[in-house]
C-alpha positions as CSV (number, residue, x, y, z in Angstrom):
1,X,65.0,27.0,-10.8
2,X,63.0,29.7,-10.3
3,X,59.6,30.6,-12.9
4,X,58.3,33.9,-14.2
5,X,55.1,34.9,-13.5
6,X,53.3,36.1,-16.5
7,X,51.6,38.7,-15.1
8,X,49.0,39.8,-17.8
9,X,47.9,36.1,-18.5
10,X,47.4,35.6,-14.8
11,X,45.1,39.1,-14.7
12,X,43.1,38.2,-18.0
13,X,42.3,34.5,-16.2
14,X,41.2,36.0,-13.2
15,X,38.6,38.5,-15.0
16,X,37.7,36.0,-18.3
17,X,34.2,35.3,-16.7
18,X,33.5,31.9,-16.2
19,X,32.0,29.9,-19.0
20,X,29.3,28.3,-16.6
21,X,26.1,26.5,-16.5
22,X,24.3,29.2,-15.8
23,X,26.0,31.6,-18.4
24,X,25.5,29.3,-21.1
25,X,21.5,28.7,-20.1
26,X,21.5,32.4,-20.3
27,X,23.2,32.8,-23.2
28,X,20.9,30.0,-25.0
29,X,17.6,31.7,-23.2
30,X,18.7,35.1,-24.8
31,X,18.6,34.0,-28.1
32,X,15.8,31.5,-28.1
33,X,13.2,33.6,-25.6
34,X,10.7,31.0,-26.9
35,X,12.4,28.1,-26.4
36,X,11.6,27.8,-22.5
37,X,7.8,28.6,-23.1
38,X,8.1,25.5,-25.5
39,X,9.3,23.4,-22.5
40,X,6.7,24.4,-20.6
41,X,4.3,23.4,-23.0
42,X,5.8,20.1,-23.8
43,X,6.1,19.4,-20.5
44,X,2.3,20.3,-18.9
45,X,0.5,18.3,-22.1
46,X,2.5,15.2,-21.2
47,X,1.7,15.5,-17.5
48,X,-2.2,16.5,-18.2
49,X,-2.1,13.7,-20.7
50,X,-0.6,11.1,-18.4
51,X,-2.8,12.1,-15.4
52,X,-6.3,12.2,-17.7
53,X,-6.0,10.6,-20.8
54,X,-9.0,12.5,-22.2
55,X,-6.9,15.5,-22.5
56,X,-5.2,14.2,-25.6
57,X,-8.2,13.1,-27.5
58,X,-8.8,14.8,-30.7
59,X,-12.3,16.5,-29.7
60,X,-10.5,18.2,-26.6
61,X,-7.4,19.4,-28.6
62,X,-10.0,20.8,-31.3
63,X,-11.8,22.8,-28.4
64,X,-8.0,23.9,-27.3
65,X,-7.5,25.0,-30.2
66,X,-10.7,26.6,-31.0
67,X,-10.4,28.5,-27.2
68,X,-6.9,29.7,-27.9
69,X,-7.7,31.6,-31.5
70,X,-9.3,34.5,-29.8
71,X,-6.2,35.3,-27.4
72,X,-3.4,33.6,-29.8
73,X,-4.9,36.4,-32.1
74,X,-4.9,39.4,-29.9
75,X,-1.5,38.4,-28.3
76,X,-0.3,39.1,-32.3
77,X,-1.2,42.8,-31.7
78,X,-0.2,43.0,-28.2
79,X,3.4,41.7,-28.6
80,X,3.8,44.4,-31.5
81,X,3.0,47.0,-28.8
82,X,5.5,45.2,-25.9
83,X,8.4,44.9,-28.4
84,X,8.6,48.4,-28.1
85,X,7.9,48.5,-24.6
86,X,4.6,49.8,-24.1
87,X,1.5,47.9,-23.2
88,X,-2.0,47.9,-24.9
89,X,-4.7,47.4,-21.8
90,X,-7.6,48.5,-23.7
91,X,-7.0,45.3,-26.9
92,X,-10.0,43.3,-25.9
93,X,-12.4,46.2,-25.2
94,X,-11.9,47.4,-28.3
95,X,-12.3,43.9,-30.1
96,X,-15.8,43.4,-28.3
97,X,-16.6,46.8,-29.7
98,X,-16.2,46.0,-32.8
99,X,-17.5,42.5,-32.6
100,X,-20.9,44.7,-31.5
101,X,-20.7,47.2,-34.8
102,X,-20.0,44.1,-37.0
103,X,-22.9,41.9,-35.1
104,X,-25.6,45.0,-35.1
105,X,-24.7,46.1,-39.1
106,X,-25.4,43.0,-40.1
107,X,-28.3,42.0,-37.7
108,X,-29.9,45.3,-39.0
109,X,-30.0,44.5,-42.8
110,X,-26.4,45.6,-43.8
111,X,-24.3,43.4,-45.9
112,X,-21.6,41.4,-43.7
113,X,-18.9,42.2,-45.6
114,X,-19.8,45.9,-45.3
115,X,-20.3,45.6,-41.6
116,X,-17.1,43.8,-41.2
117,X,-15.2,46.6,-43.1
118,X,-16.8,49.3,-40.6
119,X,-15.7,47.4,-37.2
120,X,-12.4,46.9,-39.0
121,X,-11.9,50.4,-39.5
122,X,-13.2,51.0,-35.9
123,X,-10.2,49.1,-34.3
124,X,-7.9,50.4,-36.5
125,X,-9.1,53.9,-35.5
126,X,-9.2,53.2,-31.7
127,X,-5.7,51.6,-31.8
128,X,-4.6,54.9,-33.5
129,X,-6.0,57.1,-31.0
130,X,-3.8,55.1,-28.7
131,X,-0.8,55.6,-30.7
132,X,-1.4,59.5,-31.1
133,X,-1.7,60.0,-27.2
134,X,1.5,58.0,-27.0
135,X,3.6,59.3,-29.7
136,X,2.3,63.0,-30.2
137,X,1.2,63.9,-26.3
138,X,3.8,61.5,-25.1
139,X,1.4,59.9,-22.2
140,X,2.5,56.8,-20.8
141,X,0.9,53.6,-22.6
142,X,-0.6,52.0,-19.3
143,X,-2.2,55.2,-18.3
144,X,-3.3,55.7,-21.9
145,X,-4.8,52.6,-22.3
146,X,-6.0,52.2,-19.0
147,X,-8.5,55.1,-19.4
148,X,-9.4,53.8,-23.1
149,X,-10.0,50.8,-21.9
150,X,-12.9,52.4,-19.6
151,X,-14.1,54.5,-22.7
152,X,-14.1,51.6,-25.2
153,X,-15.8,49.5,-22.5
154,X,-18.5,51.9,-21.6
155,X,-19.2,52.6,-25.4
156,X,-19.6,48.7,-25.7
157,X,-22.1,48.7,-23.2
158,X,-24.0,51.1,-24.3
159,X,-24.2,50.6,-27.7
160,X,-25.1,47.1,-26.8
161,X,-27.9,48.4,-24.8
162,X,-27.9,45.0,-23.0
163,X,-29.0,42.7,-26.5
164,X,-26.9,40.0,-27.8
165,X,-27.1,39.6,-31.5
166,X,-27.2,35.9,-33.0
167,X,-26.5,35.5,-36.9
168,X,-27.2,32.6,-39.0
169,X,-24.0,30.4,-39.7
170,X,-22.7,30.4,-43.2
171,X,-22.7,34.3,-43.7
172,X,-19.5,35.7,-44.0
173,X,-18.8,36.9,-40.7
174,X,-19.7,33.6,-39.1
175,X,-17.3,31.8,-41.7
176,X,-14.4,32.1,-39.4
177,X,-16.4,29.8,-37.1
178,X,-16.5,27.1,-40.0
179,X,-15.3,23.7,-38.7
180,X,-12.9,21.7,-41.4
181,X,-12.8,18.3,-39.8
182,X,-10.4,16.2,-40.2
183,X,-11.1,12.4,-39.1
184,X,-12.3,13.1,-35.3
185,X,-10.1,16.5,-35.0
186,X,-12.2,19.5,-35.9
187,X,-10.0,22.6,-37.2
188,X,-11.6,26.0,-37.3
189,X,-11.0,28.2,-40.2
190,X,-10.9,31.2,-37.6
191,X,-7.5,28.8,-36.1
192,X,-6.2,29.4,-39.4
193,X,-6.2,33.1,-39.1
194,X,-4.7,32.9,-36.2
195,X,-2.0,30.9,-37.9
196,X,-1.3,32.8,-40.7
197,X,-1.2,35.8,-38.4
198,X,2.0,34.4,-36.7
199,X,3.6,33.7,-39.9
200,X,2.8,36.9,-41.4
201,X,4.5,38.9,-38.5
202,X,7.2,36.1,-37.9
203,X,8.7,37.1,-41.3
204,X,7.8,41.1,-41.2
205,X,9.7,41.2,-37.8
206,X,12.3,39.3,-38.8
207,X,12.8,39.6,-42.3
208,X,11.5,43.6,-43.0
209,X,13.4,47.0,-42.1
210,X,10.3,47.9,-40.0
211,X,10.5,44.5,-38.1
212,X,14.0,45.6,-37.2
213,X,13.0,49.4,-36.5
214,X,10.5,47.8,-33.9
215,X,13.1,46.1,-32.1
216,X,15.4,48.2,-32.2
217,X,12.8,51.3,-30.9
218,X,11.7,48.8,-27.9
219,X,15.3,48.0,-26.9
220,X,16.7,51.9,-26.6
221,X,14.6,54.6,-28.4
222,X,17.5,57.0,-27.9
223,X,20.0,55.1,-30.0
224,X,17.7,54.0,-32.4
225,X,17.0,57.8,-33.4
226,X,20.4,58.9,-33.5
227,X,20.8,55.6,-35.9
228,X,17.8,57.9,-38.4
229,X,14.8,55.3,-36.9
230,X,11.9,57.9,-36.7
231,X,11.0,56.5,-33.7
232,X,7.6,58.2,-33.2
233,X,6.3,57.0,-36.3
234,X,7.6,53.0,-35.4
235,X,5.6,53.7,-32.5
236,X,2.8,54.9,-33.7
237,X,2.3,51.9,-36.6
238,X,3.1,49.9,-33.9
239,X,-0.9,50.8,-32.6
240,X,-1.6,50.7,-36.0
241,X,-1.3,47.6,-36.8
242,X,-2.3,46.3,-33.5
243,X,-5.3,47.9,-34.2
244,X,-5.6,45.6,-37.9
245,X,-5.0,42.9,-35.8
246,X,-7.7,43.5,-33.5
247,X,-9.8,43.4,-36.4
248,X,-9.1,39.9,-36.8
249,X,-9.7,39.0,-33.8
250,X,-12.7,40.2,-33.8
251,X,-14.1,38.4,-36.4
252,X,-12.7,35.5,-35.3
253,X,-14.6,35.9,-31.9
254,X,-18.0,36.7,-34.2
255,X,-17.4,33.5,-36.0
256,X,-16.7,31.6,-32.9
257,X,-19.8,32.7,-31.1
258,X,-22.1,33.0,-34.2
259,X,-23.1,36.7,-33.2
260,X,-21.1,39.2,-30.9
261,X,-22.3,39.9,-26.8
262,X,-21.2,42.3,-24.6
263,X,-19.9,40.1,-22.1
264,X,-18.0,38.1,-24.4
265,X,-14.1,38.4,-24.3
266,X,-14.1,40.3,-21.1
267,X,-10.6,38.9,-19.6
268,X,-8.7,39.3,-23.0
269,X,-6.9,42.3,-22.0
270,X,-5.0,40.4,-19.3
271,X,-5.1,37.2,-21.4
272,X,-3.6,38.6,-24.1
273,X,-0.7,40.4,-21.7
274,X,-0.4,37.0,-20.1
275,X,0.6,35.2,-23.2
276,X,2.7,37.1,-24.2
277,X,4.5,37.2,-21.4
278,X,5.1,33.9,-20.4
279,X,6.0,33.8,-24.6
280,X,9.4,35.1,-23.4
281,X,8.6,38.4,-24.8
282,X,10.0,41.5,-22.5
283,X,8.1,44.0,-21.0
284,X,11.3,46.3,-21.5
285,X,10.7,45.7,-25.2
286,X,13.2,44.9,-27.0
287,X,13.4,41.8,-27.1
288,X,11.1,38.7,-28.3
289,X,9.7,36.7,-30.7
290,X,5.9,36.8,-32.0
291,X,5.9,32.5,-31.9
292,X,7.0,32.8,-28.3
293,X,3.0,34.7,-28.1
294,X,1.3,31.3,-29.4
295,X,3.2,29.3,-27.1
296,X,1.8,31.2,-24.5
297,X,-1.8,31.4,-25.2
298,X,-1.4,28.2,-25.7
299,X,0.0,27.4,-22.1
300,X,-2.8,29.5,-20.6
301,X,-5.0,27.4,-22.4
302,X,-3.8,23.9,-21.7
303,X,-3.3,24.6,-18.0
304,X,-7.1,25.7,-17.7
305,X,-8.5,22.8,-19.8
306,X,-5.6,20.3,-18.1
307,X,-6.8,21.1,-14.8
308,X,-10.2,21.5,-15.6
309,X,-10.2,18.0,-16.6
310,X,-8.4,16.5,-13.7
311,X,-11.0,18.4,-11.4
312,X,-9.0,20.8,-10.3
313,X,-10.8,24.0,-8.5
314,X,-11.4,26.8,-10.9
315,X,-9.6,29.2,-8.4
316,X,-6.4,27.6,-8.0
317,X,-6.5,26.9,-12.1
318,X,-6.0,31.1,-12.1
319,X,-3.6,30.7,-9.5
320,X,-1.4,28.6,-11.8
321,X,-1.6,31.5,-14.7
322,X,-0.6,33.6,-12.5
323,X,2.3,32.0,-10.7
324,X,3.6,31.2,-14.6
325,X,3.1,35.2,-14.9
326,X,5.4,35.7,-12.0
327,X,8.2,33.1,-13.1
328,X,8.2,34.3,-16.9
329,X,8.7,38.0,-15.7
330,X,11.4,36.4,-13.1
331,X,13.0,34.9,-16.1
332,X,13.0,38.0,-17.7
333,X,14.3,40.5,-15.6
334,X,17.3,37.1,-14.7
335,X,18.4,37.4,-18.6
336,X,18.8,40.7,-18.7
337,X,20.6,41.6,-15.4
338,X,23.2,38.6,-16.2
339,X,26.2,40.6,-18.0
340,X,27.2,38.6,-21.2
């Protein structure tokens, strides 16, 4: 007895791709990006707590916490700009600017909530100067905010003239450094902020028709504007509100520090990158979620503190950031070139 091949079956098997491991981890990584950030985390805190048990006490997860505010903030305003694959260099420079306006208005006799409003405004309008040469001139964003980053920089400096400006806790720009304890756990109200930050944009990018417009401008710009995004102007409130952000920040770094220095928040540019990066966010744009950002600055910052603690050498604890840097980016670029 003879059988019939069926021919079309056969040819459909034989190209059906191959429901494998691999295509399902992919699959799982594409739409949870912040799931394998999470394992990292989960994983690191158990082995820094196993290997020094101090790492788990309540003080050190307070000063964890405390340390990550500055860069969980920033990374807020920096994943806005990635999503639609651009980079801000110039985030940190500009928040120590305005941490110096803030600082020196209010050292000088003007009321803080006054002085807060004018280094608020300042970010905003620096971030916007970003977004105009982007958008309007259409210079790429890491030239663009590689030479701002010099020019906000140098203006720090100078307007800093060298001083460091202490102000007296309570005041309103120092509330953000207010501890709330809680038994032997010490929560910041600046940790907060940072907080409701992340929930904030959580819902706005997922939740809001400008959320989507971002996402949709960072995956292809092209398509997006033939869909009636107006891309330019998604781009450009992109800075904007990078910019607000920054503001934030800022304050948060004034209330952390009980004044505002020069010298203070000088590797936040890359800290802030770094986060969200290893947050599972895409330098393509596109694709990410803001939570994926406070997993991250949160991995930078356990992996310094962790191997601080178990006497690791300060060197090799910015080798370990920077190896993470390469595997997230690895990760990345792995999801996207495996065809769904």
């Amino acid at each position: 007895m003879s059988q019939t091949l069926d021919t079309s079956a056969s040819a459909e098997d034989i190209t059906k791709p191959r429901d494998s491991l691999d295509r399902r981890l992919h699959g799982v990584l594409h739409r949870m990006p912040a799931l394998s950030p999470l394992v990292v985390l989960v994983i690191a805190c158990v082995v820094f707590a196993v290997a020094n048990p101090r790492f788990i006490r309540p003080e050190n997860l307070s000063i964890l916490l405390q340390q990550a505010a500055v860069v969980g903030s920033l990374a807020v305003g920096q994943t806005l700009v990635i999503l639609t694959a651009g980079i801000d260099l110039s985030v940190g420079a500009i928040m120590v600017l305005a941490t110096l306006v803030m600082g020196k208005l209010a050292f000088g006799g003007m009321p803080d909530v006054v002085a807060f409003l004018i280094g608020f405004a300042l970010a905003v309008a620096a971030a916007f100067l970003n977004g105009l040469l982007v958008t309007r001139i259409k210079l790429p964003p890491f030239i663009v905010t590689l030479g701002t980053l010099s020019v906000f920089t140098a203006l720090a400096l100078i307007y800093a003239q060298g001083q460091t400006i202490t102000l007296n806790p309570g005041t309103f720009l120092t509330w953000s450094g207010t501890v709330i304890p809680i038994g032997r756990f010490g929560l910041t109200v600046g940790v907060l902020m940072m907080l409701l930050l992340y929930i904030g944009f959580a819902y706005a990018l997922r939740q809001t028709a400008w959320g989507r417009h971002l996402y949709a401008t960072g995956d292809d710009p092209e398509a997006a504007r033939l869909a009636g995004v107006r891309t330019s102007r998604v781009l450009l409130s992109a800075y904007v509100v990078a910019g607000a952000v920054i503001g934030i920040a800022a304050w948060i770094l004034v209330g952390r520090i009980n004044g505002a220095d020069p010298n203070a928040g000088l590797n936040a540019n890359l800290e802030s990158i770094t986060a969200v990066v290893i947050g599972g966010t895409s330098l393509f744009g596109g694709r990410g979620v803001v939570v994926g950002s406070l997993i991250g600055a949160l991995i930078v910052q356990v992996f310094d503190n962790g191997l601080a603690l178990i006497g690791v050498n300060p060197n090799y604890q910015v080798l370990a950031v920077g190896v993470l840097v390469i595997v997230a980016v690895a990760a990345d670029q792995w999801i996207r070139s495996v065809k769904s």
